[in-house]
C-alpha positions in Angstrom: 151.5 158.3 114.0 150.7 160.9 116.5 150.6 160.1 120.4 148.3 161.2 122.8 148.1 161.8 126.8 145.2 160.0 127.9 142.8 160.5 131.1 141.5 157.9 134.3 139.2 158.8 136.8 139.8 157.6 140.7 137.1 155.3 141.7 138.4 155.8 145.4 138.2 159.7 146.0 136.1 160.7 142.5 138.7 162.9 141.3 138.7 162.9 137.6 141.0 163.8 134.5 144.5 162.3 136.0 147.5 161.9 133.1 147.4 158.2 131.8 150.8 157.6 132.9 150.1 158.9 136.2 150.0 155.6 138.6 148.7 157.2 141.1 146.3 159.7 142.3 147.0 163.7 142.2 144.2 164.2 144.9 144.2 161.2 147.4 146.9 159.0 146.3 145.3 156.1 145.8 146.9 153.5 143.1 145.5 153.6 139.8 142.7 151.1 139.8 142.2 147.4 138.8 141.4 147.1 135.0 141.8 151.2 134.4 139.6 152.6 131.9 141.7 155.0 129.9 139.9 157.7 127.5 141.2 160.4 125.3 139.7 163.4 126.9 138.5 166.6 124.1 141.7 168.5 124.9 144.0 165.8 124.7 147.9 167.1 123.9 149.8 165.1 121.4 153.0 164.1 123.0 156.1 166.0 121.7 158.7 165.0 124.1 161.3 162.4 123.3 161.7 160.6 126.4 157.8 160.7 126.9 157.3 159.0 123.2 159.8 156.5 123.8 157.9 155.4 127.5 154.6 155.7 125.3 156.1 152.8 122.6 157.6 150.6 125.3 154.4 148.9 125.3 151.2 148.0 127.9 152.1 148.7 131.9 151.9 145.7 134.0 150.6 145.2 137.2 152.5 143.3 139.8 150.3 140.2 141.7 151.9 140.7 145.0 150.9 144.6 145.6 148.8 145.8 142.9 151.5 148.6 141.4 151.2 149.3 137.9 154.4 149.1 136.4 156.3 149.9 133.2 156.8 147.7 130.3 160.3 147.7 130.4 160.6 147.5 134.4 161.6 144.0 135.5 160.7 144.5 139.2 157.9 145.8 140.7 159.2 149.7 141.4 156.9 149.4 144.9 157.3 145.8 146.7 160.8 144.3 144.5 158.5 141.5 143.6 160.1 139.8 140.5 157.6 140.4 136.9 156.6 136.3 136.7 153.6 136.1 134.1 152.8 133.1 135.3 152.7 134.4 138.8 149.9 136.4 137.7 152.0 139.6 136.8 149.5 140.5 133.5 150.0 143.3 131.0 147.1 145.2 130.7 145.1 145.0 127.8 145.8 147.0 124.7 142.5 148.0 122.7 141.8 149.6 119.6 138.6 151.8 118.5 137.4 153.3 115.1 136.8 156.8 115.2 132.9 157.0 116.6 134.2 154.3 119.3 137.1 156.4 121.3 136.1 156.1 124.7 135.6 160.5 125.5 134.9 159.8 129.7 136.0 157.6 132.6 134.8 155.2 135.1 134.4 157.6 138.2 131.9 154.9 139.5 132.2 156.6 142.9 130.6 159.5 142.2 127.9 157.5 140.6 127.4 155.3 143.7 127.2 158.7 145.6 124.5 160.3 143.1 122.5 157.2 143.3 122.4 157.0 147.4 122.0 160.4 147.3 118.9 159.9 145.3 117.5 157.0 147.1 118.2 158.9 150.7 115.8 161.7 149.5 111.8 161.3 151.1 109.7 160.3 149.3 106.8 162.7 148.1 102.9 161.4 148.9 101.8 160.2 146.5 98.0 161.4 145.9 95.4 158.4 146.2 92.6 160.5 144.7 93.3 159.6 141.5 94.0 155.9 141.7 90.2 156.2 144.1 88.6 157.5 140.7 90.1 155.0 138.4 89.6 151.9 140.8 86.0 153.1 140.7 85.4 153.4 137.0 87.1 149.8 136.9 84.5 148.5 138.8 81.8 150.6 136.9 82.6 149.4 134.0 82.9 145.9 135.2 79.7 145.8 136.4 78.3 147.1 132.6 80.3 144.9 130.4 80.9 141.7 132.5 80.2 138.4 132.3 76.3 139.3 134.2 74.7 136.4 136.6 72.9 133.1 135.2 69.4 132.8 134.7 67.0 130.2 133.1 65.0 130.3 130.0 62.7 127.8 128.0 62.1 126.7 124.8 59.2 128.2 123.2 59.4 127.1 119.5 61.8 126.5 116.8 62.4 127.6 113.5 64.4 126.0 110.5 65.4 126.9 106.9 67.0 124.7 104.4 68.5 125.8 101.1 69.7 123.7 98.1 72.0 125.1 96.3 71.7 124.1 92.4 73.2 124.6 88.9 71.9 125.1 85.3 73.2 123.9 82.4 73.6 127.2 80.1 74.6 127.7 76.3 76.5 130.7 76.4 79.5 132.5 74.0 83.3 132.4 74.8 86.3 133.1 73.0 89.5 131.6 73.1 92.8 131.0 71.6 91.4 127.2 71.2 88.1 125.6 70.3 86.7 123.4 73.2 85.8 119.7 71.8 82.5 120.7 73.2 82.3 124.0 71.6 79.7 124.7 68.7 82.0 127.2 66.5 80.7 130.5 65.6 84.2 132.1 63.5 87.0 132.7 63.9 89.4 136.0 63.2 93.2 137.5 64.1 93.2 139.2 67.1 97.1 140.2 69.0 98.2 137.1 71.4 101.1 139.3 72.6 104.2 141.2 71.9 107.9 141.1 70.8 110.7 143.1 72.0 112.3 143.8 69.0 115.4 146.2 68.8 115.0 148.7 66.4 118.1 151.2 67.3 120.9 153.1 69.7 120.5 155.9 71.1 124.0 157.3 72.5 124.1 158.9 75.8 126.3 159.7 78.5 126.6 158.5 82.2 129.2 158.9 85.4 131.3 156.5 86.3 133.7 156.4 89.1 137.0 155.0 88.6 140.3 154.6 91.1 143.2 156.6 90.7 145.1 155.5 94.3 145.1 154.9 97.7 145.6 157.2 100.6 146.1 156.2 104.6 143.7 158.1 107.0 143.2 158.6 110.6 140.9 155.6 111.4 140.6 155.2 115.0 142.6 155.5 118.0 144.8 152.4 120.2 144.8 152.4 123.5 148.1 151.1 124.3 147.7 149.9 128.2 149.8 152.7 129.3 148.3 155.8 129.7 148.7 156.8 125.9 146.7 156.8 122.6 148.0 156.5 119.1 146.4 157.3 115.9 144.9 153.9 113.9 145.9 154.6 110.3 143.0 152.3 107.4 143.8 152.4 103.7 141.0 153.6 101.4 140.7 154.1 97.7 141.1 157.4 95.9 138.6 157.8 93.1 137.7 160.1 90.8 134.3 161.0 88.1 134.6 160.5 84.8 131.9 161.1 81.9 131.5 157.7 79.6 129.3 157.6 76.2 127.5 154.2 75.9 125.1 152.9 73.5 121.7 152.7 74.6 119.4 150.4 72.6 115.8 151.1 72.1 113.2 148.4 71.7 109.7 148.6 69.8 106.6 146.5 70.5 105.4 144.4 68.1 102.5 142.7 68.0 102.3 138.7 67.2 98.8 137.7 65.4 97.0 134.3 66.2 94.0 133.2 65.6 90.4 133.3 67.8 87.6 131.5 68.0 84.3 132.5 69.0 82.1 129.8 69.9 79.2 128.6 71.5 79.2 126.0 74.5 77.0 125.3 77.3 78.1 125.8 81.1 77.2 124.7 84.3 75.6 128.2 86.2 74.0 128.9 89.0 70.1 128.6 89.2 67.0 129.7 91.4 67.9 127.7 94.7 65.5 125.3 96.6 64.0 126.5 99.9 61.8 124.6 102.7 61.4 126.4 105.7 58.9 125.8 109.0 57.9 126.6 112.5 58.1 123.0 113.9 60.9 120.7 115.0 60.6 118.9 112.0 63.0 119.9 109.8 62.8 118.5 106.2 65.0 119.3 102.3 62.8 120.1 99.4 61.8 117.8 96.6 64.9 116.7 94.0 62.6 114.9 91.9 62.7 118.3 89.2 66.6 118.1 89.9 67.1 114.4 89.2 64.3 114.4 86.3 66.1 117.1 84.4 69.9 116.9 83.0 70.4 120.7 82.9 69.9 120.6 86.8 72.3 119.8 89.7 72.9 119.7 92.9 75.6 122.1 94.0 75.3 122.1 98.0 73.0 122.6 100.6 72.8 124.8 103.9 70.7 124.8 106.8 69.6 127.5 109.6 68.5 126.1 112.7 67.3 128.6 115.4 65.3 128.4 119.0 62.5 131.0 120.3 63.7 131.1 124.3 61.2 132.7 126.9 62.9 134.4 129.8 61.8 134.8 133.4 60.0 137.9 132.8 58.5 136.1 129.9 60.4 138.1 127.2 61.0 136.2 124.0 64.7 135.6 122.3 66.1 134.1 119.2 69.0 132.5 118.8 70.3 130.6 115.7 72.6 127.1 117.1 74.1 124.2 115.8 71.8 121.8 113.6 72.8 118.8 116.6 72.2 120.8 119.8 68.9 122.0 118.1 67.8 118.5 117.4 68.7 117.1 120.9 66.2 120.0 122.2 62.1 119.4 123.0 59.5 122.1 123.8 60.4 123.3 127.4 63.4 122.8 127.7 65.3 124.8 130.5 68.7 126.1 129.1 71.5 128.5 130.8 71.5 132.2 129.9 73.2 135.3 130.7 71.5 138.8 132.0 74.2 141.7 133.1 74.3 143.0 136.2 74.2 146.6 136.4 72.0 147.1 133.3 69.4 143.7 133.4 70.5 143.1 129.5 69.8 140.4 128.9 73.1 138.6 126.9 72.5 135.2 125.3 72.3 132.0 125.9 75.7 130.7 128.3 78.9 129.0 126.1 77.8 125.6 128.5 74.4 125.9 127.1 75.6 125.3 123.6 77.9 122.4 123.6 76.8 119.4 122.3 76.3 116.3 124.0 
C-alpha cells in the first residue's frame, strides 16, 4: 500500500501547503492547529524513505492537554512541556479517517485567509444604489392596485327577480343490447358465436442467442485514501469481481392467439333514458315546479332530479341595471327594494358585483 505526504494550511498566518508531519509552521511558527485538517494535495509524493514509512505506520499523532504539541505515536512524553501522555488526562489521538476515491479531501482549512477576504469585502463602500427604478415600480404597484382592487362600497336595490325550475325526467325505452347473457327481462331476438377472448397457446421454439456475464475472479483496487492522523495518507484497497462476456443459446418459445367461441345473445329490453325535461320559469317572486300529474299518471315516466336558478335585477345609484344569479334562501329572504352591498372599482367606476357580506344567508 503506497504512502503519501500530506498538506495543512496555518489558520494563524495563512500560509498554505506545509508537510503533514510538519508540527509546526514553515512561515510563522505557529503550532499545528487544533483538530488539523490534512488533504492530499495534486502533487503529492509517495513516501520512499524507510525511516519516514516506519514514522508513517506508527499510527495517529497525539496532542498533549497541558500545551497543545502534537506529538508522535510512539513518544511517551510530550517532546515540548515533559507532560506525561495520560488519555484520561485528556492526551487524545487524533482521529484517523478514511475516504473513497471522489471523497479525498484536495484543499485545507486556511480559514484565515477566508475571514480576511470576507472583511475585506464587507470594508468596501457601498455603491448607491439607484431609486429610479424601485420609484417606477412602487408606482405601477399602486396603479395597478387602484385597477384591480377590492373598489369602495356602494348601495343598490332590488328591482325584480327572476326564477327557473327544471325537472329532470326519464323514459322507459325498448331498445337492443347484446350480451354474453340474456337479462330475465330481456325479450330474445338470437343468438350466434361471436370470440369471448383468447388463449396463449405455445406453438414452438425459436433458438437464439444472448450475453451473459459470468465471474472469472477477484481483483483488489485502489479504493480511497486513509488519513492516518499523522500527516500521511495510505492507499484504501476494496475487492471487486472480475467478469467476463460470454454468448449463450436459449430456447425461445413462441405463442399464438387463439380464439375461444361463446355464445351471444341479441335481445330486446326496455331502459330507463332520459326524456324532454320540465320547465317553469317567471318574473315574480313566486317561484313554483311544474305539473307531475303526466309523470305520476304514466309508468314509462320518472322523476330523475330537479334544479333551480334563482337570480335578482339590482338598480345601481346611477340607475344602471345588474343581474346576479344567488342562492335559492338568500333570494327568498329578499322583497322588492331591498338595499344590498355592492362593489364599484376605484380608478375605473366598474362596477364589480354584489359584496361577499351581501350574500350570506341569514
Amino acid at each position: 500500500m503506497a504512502v503519501y505526504v500530506g498538506r495543512w494550511d496555518c489558520t494563524t498566518c495563512g500560509y498554505k501547503g506545509i508537510k503533514g508531519p510538519e508540527s509546526e509552521c514553515n512561515h510563522c511558527g505557529a503550532d499545528r492547529p487544533k483538530d488539523v485538517k490534512f488533504y492530499l494535495a495534486d502533487d503529492s509524493e509517495i513516501v520512499q524513505d524507510p525511516e519516514a514509512l516506519k514514522r508513517a505506520r506508527s499510527g495517529a499523532d497525539w496532542e498533549c492537554s497541558y500545551c497543545g504539541e502534537n506529538n508522535q505515536a510512539f513518544e511517551n512524553k510530550c517532546m515540548s512541556c515533559g507532560n506525561n501522555r495520560d488519555a484520561s488526562d485528556g492526551d487524545k489521538s487524533l482521529k484517523t479517517k478514511t475516504y473513497y476515491n471522489n471523497e479525498v479531501p484536495r484543499t485545507g482549512d486556511n480559514t484565515k485567509e477566508k475571514k480576511l477576504q470576507q472583511v475585506a469585502q464587507t470594508s468596501k463602500p457601498r455603491r448607491k444604489t439607484k431609486k429610479k427604478p424601485l420609484i417606477i415600480i412602487l408606482v405601477i404597484l399602486v396603479i395597478l392596485g387602484l385597477i384591480f382592487g377590492p373598489g369602495h362600497d356602494i348601495e343598490v336595490t332590488v328591482d325584480g327577480f327572476e326564477w327557473e325550475r327544471t325537472i329532470k325526467t326519464e323514459e322507459k325505452r325498448k331498445v337492443i343490447e347484446e350480451d354474453w347473457q340474456l337479462p330475465n327481462e330481456g325479450t330474445l331476438i338470437n343468438s350466434f358465436q361471436a370470440v369471448h377472448h383468447y388463449n396463449q397457446i405455445l406453438d414452438h421454439y425459436e433458438t437464439r442467442t444472448r450475453t451473459r456475464q459470468r465471474v472469472t475472479g477477484s481483483e483488489e483496487y485502489v479504493c480511497g485514501k486513509t488519513d492516518m492522523g499523522n500527516g500521511y495518507f495510505e492507499d484504501k484497497y476494496c475487492t471487486r469481481n472480475i467478469t467476463e462476456s460470454y454468448e449463450e443459446e436459449y430456447e425461445d418459445p413462441v405463442y399464438r392467439q387463439e380464439p375461444v367461441y361463446q355464445t351471444k345473445y341479441k335481445y330486446s329490453i326496455y331502459r330507463w333514458k332520459p326524456a324532454k325535461p320540465l320547465i317553469s320559469s317567471g318574473n315574480n317572486h313566486k317561484a313554483e315546479w311544474a305539473d307531475t300529474r303526466e309523470i305520476k299518471n304514466n309508468h314509462y315516466l320518472r322523476e330523475s332530479g330537479r334544479k333551480g336558478i334563482y337570480c335578482i335585477i339590482v338598480k345601481d345609484e346611477e340607475n344602471e341595471i345588474h343581474r346576479h344569479e344567488i342562492p335559492e334562501e338568500k333570494w327568498e329572504q329578499l322583497e322588492p327594494g331591498t338595499s344590498l352591498k355592492a362593489r364599484r372599482g376605484n380608478a375605473t367606476g366598474k362596477y364589480r358585483g354584489l359584496s361577499d357580506e351581501t350574500l350570506k344567508i341569514k
